[in-house]
N, C-alpha and C positions, 0 to 999 in steps of 0.2 A: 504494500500500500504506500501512496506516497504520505506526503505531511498534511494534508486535507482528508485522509481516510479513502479516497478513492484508490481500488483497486487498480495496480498497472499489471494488466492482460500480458503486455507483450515486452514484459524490461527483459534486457538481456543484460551481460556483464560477469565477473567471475566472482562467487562469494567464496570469500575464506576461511576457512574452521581455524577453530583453536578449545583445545578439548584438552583438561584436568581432571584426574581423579584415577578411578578403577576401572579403563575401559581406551576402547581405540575406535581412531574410524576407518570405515572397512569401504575402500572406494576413492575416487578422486578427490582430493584436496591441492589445489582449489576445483571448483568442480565449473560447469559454464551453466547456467539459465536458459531453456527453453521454451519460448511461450510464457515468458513468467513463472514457470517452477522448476523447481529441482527435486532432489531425494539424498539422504544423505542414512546412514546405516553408521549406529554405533553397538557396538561388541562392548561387554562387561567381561572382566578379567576377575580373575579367583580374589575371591576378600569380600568386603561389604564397605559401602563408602557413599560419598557424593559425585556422581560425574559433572559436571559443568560444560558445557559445551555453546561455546560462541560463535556469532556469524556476522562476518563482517560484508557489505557491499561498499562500493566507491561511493554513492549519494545518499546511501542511507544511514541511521546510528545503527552501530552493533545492537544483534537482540541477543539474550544469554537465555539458555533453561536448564535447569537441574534436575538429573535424573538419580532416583536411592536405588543404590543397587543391597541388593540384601545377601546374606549368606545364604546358600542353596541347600534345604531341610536334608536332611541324612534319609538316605532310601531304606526302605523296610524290606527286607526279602525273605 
């Protein structure tokens, strides 16, 4: 969206990651916009934690989200 909340359909340009915590991204970095979307794939690494994951474009503010990654329950067999 730009700075007025409208939707751009058709931005293109390269967004950037930058990814902290327990976890990787699995895929291009930076990656290119198509039509105005992309996809990005993050991988959670053994532990439990915060991942943070930022994305930067040229005209726009970085947006950040935080993912809990938890410890994975012991299998009962």
């Amino acid at each position: 969206m730009d700075e007025f909340g409208n939707t751009r359909r058709m931005s293109s340009g390269a967004v950037q990651l930058t990814l902290s915590g327990p976890g990787e991204i699995i895929g291009d970095n930076p990656f290119a916009l198509s039509g105005g979307v992309g996809a990005v794939w993050v991988k959670a690494r053994e532990g439990a934690g915060t991942i943070r994951l930022e994305a930067k474009l040229t005209w726009l503010k970085p947006q950040q989200v935080e993912i809990a990654v938890r410890p994975a329950e012991r299998e009962s067999v």
